[in-house]
C-alpha positions as a Markdown table, in Angstrom:
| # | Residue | x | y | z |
|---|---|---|---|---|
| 1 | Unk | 0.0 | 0.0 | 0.0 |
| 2 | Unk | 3.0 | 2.1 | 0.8 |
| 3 | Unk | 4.6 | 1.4 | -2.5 |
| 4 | Unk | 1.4 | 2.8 | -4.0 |
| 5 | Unk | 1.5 | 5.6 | -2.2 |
| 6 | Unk | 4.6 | 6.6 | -2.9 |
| 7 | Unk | 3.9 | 6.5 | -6.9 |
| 8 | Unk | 0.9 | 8.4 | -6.6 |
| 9 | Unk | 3.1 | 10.8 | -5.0 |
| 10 | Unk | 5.7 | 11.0 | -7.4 |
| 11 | Unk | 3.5 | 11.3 | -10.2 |
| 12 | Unk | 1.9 | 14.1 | -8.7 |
| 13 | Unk | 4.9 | 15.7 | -8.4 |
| 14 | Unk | 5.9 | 15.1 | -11.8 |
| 15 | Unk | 2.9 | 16.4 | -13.4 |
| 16 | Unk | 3.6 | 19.6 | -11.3 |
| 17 | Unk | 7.2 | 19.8 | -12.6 |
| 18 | Unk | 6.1 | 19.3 | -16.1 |
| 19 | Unk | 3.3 | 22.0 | -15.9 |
| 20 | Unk | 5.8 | 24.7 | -14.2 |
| 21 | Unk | 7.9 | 23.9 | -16.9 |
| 22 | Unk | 5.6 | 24.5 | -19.6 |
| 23 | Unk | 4.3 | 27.4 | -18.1 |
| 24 | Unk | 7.5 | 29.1 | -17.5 |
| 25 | Unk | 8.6 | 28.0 | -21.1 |
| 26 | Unk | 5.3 | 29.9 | -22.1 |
| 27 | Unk | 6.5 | 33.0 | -20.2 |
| 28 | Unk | 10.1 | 33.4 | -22.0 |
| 29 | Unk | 8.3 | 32.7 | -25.5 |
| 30 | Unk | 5.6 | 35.7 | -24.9 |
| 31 | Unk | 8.7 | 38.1 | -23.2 |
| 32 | Unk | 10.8 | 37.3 | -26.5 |
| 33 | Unk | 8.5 | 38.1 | -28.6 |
| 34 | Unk | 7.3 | 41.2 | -27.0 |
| 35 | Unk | 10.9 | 42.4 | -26.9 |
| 36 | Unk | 11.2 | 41.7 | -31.1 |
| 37 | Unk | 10.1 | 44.6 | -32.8 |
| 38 | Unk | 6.5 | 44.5 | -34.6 |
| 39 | Unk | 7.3 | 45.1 | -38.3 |
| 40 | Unk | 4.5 | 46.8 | -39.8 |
| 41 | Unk | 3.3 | 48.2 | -43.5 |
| 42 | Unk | 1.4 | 50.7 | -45.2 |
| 43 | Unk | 0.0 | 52.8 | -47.8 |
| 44 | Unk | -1.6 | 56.1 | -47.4 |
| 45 | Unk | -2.7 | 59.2 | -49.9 |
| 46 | Unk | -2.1 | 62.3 | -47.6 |
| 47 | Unk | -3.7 | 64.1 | -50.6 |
| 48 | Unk | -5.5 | 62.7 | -54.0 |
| 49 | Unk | -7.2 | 65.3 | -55.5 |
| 50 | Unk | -8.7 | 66.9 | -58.5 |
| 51 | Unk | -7.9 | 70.7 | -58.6 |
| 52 | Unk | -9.7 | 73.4 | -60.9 |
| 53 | Unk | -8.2 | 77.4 | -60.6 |
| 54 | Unk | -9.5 | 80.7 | -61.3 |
| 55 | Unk | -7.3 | 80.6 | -64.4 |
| 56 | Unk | -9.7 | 77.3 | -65.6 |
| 57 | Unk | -6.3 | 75.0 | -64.7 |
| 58 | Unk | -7.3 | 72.2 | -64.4 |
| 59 | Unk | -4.6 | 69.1 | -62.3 |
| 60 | Unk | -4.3 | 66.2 | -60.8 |
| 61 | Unk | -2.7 | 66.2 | -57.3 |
| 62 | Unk | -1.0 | 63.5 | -55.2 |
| 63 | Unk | 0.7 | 63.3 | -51.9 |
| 64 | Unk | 1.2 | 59.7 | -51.0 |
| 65 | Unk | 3.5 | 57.7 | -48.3 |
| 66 | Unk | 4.5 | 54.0 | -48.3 |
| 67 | Unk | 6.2 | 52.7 | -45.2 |
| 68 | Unk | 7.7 | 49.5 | -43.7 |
| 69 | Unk | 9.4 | 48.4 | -40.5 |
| 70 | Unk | 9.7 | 48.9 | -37.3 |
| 71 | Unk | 8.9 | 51.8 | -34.6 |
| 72 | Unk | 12.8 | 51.8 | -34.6 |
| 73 | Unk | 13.5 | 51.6 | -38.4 |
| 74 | Unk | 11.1 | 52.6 | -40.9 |
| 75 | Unk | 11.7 | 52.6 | -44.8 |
| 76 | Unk | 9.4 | 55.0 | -46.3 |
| 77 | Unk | 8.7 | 56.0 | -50.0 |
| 78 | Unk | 7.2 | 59.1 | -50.4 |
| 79 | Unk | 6.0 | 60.5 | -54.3 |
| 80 | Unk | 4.7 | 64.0 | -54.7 |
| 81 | Unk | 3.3 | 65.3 | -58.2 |
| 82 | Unk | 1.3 | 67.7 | -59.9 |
| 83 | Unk | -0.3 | 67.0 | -63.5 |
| 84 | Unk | -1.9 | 69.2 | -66.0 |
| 85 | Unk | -4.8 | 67.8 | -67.1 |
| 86 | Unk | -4.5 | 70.2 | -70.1 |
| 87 | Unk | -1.3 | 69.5 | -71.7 |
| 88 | Unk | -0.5 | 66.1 | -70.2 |
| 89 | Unk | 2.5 | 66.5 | -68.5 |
| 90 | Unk | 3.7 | 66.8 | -65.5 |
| 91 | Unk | 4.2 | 70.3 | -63.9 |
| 92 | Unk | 6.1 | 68.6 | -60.6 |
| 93 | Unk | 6.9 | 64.8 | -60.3 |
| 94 | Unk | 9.0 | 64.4 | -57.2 |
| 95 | Unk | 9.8 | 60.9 | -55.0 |
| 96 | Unk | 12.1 | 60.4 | -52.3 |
| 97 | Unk | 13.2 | 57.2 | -50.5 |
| 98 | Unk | 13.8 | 57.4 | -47.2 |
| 99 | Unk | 15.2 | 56.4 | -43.7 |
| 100 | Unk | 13.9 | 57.2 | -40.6 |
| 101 | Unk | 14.4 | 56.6 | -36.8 |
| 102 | Unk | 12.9 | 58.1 | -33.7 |
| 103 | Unk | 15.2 | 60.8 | -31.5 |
| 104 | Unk | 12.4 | 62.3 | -29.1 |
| 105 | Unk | 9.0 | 61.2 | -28.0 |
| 106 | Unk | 7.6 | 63.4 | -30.7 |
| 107 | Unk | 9.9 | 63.4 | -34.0 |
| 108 | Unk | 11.4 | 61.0 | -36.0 |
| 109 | Unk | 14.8 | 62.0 | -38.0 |
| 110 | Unk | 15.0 | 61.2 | -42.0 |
| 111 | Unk | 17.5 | 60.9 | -44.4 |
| 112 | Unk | 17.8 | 59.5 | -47.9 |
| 113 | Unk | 17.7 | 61.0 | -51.8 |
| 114 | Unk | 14.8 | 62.5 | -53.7 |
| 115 | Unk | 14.2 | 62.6 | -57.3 |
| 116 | Unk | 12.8 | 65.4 | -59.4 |
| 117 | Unk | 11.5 | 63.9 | -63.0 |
| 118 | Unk | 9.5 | 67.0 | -63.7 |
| 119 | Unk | 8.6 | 68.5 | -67.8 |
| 120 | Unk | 12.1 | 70.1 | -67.4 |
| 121 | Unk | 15.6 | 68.7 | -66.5 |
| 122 | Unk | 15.4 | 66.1 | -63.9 |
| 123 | Unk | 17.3 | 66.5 | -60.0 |
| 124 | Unk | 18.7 | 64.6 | -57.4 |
| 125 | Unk | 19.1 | 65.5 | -53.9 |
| 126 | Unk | 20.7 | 64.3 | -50.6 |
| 127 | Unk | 17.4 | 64.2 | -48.0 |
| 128 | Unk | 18.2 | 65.5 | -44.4 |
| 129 | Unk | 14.9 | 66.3 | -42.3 |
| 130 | Unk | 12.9 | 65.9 | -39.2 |
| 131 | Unk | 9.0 | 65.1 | -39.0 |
| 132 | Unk | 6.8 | 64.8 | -36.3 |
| 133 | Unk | 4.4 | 66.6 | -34.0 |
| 134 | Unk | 5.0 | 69.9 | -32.5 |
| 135 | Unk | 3.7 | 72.0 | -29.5 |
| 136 | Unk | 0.0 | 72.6 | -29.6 |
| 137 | Unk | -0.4 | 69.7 | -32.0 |
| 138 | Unk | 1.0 | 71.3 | -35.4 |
| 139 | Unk | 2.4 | 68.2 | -37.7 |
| 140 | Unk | 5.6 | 69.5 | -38.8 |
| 141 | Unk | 8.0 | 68.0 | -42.0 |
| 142 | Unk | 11.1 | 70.1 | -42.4 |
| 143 | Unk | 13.4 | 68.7 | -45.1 |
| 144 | Unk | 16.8 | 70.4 | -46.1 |
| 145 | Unk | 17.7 | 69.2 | -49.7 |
| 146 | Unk | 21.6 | 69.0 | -51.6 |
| 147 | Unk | 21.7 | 68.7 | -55.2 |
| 148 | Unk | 24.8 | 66.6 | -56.7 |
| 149 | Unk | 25.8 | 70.5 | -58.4 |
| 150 | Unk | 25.7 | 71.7 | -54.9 |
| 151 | Unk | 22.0 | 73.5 | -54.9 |
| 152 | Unk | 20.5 | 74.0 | -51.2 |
| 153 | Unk | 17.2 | 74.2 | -50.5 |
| 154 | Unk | 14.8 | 73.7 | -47.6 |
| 155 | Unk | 11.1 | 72.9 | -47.1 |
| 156 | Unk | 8.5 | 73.5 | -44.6 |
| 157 | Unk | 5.2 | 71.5 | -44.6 |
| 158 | Unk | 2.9 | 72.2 | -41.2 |
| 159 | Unk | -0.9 | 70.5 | -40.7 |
| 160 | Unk | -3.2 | 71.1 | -38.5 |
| 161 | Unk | -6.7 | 69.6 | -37.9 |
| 162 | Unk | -9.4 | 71.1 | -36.2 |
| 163 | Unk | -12.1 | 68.3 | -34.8 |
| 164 | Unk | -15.5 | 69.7 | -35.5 |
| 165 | Unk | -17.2 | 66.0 | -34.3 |
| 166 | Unk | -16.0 | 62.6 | -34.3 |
| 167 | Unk | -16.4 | 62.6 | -38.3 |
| 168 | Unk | -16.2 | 66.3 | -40.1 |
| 169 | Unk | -12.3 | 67.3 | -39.8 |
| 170 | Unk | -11.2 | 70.8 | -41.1 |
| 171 | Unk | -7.5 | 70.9 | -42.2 |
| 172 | Unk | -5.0 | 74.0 | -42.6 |
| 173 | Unk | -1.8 | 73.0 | -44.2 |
| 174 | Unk | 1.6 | 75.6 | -45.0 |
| 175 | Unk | 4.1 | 74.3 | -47.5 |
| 176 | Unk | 7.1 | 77.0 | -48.0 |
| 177 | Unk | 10.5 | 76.3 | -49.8 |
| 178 | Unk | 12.9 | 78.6 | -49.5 |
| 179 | Unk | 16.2 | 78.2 | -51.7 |
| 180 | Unk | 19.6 | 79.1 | -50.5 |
| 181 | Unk | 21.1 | 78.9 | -54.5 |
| 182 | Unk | 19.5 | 79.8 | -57.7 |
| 183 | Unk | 18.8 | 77.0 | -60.4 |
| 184 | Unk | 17.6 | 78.8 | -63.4 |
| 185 | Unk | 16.7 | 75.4 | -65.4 |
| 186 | Unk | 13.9 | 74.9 | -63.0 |
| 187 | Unk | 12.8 | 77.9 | -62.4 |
| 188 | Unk | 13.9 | 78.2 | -58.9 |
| 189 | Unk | 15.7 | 81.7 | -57.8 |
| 190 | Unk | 17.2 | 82.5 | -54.4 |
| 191 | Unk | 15.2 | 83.1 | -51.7 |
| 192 | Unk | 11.5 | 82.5 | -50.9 |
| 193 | Unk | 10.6 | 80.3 | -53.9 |
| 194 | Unk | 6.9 | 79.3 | -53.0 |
| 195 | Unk | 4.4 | 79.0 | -50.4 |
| 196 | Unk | 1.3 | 76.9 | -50.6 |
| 197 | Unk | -1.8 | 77.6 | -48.6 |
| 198 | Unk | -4.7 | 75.2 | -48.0 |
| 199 | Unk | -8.0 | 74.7 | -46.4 |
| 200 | Unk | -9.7 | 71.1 | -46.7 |
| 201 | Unk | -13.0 | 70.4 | -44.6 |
| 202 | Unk | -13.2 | 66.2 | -44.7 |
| 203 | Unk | -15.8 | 63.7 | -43.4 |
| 204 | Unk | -14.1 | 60.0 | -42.2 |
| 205 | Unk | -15.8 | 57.1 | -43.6 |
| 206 | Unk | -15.4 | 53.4 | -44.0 |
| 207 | Unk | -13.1 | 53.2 | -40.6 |
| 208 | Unk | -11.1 | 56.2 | -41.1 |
| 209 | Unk | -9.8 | 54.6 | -44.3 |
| 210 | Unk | -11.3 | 56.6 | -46.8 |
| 211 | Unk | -12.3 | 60.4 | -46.3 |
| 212 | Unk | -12.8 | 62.6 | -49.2 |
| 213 | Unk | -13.1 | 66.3 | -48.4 |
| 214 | Unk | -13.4 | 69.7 | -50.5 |
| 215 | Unk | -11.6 | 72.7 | -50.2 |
| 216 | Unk | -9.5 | 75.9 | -51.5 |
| 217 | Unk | -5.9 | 75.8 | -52.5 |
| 218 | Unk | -3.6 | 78.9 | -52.7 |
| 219 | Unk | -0.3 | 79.0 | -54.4 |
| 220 | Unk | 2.3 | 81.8 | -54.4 |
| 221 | Unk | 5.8 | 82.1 | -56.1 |
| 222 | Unk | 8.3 | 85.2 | -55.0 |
| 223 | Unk | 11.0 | 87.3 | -56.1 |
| 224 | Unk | 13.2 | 85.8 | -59.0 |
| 225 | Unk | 11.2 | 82.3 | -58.8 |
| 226 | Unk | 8.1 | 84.6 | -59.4 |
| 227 | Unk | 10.1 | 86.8 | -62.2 |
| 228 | Unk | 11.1 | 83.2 | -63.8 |
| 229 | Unk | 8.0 | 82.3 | -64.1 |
| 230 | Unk | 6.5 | 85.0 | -65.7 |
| 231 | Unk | 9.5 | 85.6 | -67.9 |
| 232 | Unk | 8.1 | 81.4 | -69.1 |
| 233 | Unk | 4.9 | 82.8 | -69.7 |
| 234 | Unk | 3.2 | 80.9 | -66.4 |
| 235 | Unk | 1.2 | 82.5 | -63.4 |
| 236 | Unk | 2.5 | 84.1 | -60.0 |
| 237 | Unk | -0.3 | 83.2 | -58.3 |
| 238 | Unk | -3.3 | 80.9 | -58.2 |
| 239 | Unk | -6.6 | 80.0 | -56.4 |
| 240 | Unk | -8.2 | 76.5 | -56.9 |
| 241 | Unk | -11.1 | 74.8 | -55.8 |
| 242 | Unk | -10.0 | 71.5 | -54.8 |
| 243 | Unk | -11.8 | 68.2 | -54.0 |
| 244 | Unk | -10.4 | 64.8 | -53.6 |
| 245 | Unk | -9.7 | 62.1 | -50.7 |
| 246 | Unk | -7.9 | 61.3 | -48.2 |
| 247 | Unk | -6.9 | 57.4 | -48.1 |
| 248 | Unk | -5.1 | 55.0 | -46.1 |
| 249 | Unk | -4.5 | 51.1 | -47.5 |
């Protein structure tokens, strides 16, 4: 009776052994792979719009962002572009590809090259910048851009978004370049080169994954970028009615 006793015993202790083990094994499995990085993936149209101006211009706009990895590393590919609808071409085409890491709670760093295959001669550029959101809850991209000739430039592009209700979002946006060299090929002159003004009102459907919106777009060229462009035979200034969507894939 003893002997049986003392197996019962045993394999009761055995059972517990094997369960601890399993459970601890469990543990150090679901710590790993909280530790490993989640790599994630994406697609999303800042701006996809149809634009029509006081002048009867009528383009096709895009801002869009494709991204993968990590919150530590992400790989992004961003393509920019303005198309007359008019004379089928392009009057901007611009796409950069991109690195970029966190270095505050707030902003990420960047870096990488961007190419300009516009009407005109085509550019490339060395990408330094910062993105990310600022006091009072301004999303700021500032980019500083290096031609292989040796061309500076810099860009500013600042959102904010006003919650009217859970659904109707009104949007002010600032884009301003400012050029530190001239480059007379494209039309750019030192200084203030151009500032773009907008003001989008958008309704979120379908999860937040579709949202079109309508709105007024102002665009502004200065000083010798402004005399180049006249001296072309093209516009200073511009107001459009604009209406398009904002997606995310």
């Amino acid at each position: 009776m003893s002997c049986i006793r003392s197996l019962v015993a045993v394999s009761f202790l055995a059972s517990i052994g094997v369960s601890t083990a399993v459970t601890a094994q469990e543990m150090i499995s679901d710590t790993t792979a909280r530790k490993q990085p989640l790599t994630t993936w994406g697609v999303q149209f800042e701006e996809f719009e149809y634009r029509y101006s006081d002048d009867d211009e009528e383009l096709g706009v895009w801002d869009a962002d494709a991204f993968y990895g990590t919150d530590e590393l992400k790989l992004r590919w961003i393509s920019k572009g303005e198309y007359s609808l008019e004379e089928r071409a392009y009057e901007s085409l611009e796409n950069q590809l991109v690195g970029q890491i966190p270095i505050s709670k707030f902003f990420d760093a960047k870096a990488g090259v961007r190419f300009d295959t516009p009407e005109g001669p085509d550019r490339t550029y060395a990408v330094l910048g910062v993105a990310g959101l600022a006091p009072q809850w301004f999303e700021i991209d500032a980019n500083l851009y290096v031609s292989k000739d040796g061309d500076t430039s810099a860009e500013l592009d600042a959102e904010y978004e006003l919650l009217l209700t859970n659904y109707w979002i009104l949007s002010a946006t600032l884009d301003a370049t400012v050029a530190f060299s001239e480059d007379r090929e494209i039309g750019i002159g030192k200084g203030l080169v151009s500032t773009e003004t907008g003001l989008r009102l958008r309704y979120d459907l379908i999860d937040r994954a579709f949202s079109p919106y309508v709105g007024v777009v102002h665009e502004r060229k200065y000083g010798d970028s402004a005399d180049f462009a006249e001296a072309d035979g093209g516009s200073t200034a511009d107001w459009f009615a604009v209406i398009g969507a904002r997606i995310a894939l």
